[in-house]
C-alpha positions as a LaTeX table, in Angstrom:
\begin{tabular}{lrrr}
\hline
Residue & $x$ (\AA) & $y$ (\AA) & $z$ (\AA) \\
\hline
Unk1 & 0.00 & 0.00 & 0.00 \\
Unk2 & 1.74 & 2.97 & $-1.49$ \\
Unk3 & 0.34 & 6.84 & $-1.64$ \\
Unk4 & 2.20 & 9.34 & $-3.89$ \\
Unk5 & 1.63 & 12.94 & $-2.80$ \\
Unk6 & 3.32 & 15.56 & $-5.48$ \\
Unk7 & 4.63 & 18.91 & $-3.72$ \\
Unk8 & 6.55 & 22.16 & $-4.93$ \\
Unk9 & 9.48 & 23.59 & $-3.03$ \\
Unk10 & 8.58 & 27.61 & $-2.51$ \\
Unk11 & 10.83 & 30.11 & $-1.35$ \\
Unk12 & 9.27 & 29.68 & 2.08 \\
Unk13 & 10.79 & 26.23 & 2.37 \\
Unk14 & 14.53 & 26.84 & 2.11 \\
Unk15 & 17.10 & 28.74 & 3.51 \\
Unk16 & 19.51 & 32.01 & 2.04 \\
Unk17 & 21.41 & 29.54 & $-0.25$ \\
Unk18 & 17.82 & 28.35 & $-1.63$ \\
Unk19 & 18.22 & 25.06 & $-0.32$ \\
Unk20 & 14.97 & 22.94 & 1.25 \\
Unk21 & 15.65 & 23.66 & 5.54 \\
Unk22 & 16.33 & 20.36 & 7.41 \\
Unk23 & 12.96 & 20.86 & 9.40 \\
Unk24 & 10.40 & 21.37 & 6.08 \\
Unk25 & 10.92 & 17.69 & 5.05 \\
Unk26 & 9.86 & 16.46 & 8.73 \\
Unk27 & 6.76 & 18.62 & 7.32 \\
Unk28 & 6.82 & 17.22 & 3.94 \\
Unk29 & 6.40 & 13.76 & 5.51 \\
Unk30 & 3.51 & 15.26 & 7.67 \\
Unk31 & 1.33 & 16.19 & 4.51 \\
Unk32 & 2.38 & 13.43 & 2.77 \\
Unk33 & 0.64 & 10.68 & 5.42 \\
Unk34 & $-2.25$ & 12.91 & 6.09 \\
Unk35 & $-3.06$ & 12.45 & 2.72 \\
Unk36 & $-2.38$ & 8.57 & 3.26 \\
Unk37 & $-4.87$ & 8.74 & 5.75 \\
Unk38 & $-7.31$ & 10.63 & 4.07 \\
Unk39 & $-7.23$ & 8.21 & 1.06 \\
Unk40 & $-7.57$ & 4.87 & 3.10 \\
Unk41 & $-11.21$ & 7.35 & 4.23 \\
Unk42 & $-9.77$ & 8.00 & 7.57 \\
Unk43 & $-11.45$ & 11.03 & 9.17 \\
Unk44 & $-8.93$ & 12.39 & 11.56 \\
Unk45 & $-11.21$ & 15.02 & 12.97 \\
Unk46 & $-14.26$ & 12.36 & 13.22 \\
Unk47 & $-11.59$ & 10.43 & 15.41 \\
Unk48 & $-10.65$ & 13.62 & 17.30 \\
Unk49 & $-14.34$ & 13.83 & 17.99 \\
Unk50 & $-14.28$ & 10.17 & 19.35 \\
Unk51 & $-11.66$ & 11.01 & 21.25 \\
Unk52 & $-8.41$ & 9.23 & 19.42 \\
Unk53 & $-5.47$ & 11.14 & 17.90 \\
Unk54 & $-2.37$ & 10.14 & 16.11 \\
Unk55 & 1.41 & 11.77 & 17.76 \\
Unk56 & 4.71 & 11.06 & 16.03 \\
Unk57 & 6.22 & 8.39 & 18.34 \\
Unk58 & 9.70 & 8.05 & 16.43 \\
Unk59 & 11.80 & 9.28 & 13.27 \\
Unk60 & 14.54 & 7.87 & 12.30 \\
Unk61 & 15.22 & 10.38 & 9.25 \\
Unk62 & 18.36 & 10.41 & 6.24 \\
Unk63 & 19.11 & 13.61 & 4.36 \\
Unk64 & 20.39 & 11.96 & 1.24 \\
Unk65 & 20.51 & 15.13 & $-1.18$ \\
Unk66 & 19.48 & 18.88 & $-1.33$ \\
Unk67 & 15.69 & 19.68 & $-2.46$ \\
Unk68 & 16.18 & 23.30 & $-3.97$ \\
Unk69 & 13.53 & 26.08 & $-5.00$ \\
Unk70 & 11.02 & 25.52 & $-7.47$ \\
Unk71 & 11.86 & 21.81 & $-7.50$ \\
Unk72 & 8.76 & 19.31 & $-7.93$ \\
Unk73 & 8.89 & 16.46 & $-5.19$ \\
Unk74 & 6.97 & 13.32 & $-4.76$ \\
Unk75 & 6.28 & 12.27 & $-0.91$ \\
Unk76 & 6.24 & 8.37 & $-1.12$ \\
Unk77 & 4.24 & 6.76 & 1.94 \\
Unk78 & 4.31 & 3.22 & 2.31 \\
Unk79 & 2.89 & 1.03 & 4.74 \\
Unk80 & 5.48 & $-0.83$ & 7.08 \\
Unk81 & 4.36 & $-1.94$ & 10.15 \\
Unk82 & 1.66 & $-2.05$ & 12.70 \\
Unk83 & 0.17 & $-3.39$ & 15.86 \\
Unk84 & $-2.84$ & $-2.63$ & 18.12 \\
Unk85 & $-1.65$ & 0.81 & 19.02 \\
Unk86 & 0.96 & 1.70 & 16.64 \\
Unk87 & 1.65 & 2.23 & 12.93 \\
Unk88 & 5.05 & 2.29 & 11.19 \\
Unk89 & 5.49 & 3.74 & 8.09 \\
Unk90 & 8.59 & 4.54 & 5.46 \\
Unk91 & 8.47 & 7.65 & 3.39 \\
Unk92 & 10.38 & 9.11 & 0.90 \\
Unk93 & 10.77 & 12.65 & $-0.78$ \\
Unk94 & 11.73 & 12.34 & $-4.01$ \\
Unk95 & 12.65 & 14.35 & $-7.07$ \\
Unk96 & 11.60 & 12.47 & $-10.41$ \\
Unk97 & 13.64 & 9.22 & $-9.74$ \\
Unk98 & 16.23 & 10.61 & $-7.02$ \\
Unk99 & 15.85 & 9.76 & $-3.10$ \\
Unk100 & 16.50 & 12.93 & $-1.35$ \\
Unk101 & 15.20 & 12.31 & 1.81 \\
Unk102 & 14.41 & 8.76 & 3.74 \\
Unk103 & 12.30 & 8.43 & 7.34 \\
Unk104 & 10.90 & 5.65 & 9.41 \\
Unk105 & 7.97 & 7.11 & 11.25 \\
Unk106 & 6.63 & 5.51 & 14.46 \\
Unk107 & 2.58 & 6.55 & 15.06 \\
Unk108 & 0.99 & 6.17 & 18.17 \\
Unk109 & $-2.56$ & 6.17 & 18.61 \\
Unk110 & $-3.74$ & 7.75 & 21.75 \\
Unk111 & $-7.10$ & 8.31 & 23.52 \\
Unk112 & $-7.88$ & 12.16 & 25.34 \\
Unk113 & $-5.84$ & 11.14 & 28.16 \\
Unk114 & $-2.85$ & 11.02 & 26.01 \\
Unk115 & $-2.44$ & 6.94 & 26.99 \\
Unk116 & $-2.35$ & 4.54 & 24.12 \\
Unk117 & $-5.34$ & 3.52 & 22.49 \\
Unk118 & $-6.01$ & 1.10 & 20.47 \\
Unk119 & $-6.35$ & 1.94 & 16.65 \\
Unk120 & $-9.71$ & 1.76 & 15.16 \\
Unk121 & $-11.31$ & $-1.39$ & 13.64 \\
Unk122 & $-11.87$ & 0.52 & 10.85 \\
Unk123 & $-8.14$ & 1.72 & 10.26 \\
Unk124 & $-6.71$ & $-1.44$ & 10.84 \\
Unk125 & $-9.71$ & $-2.79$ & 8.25 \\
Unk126 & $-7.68$ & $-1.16$ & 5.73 \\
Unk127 & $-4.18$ & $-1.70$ & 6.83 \\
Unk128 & $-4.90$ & $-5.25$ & 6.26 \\
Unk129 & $-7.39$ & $-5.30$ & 3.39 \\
\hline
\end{tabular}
């Protein structure tokens, strides 16, 4: 289970040499598995409403090669991993056919009180499926 989400660099991302800031791919990778989620028909806010959110557990992150302005990236999210409370995914940010950026995300699933929760039947429905 693979999602592609395509992305421009703007001025806004990068720094006075008009490279992409360290930082903006950690956001990159944000977009890029909200858009997972929306796709698999995963309403985050319904779930907020229920009383489950999702928190960045653990990234283990490579900076292969500079993203510069203007540049046209693909955000590669890709199922790896997951158990009753946890998903683990692998992302990429890519420019055409060149890795620029690698990270192993660890999502936790937790209820209001900010202790784990289990992930919805629903979710892990189409984790499976």
């Amino acid at each position: 289970m693979t999602h592609d989400l395509t992305l421009r660099v703007y001025y806004e991302d990068t720094d006075l040499a008009g490279i992409v800031y360290y930082a903006n791919y950690l956001k990159f990778i944000e977009r890029g598995r909200s858009e997972w989620l929306r796709d698999l028909d995963i309403d985050q806010l319904a779930l907020k409403d229920q009383g489950l959110v999702f928190a960045v557990r653990r990234v283990e992150a490579d900076y292969l090669r500079p993203a510069i302005f203007d540049d046209l990236l693909t955000v590669r999210t890709r199922l790896s991993d997951h158990s009753p409370a946890r998903i683990t995914v692998d992302q990429e940010v890519l420019r055409g056919d060149e890795t620029l950026f690698r990270a192993r995300v660890v999502i936790a699933c937790l209820a209001a009180s900010g202790r784990p929760a289990r992930l919805p039947a629903g979710l892990v429905a189409c984790l499976t499926g």
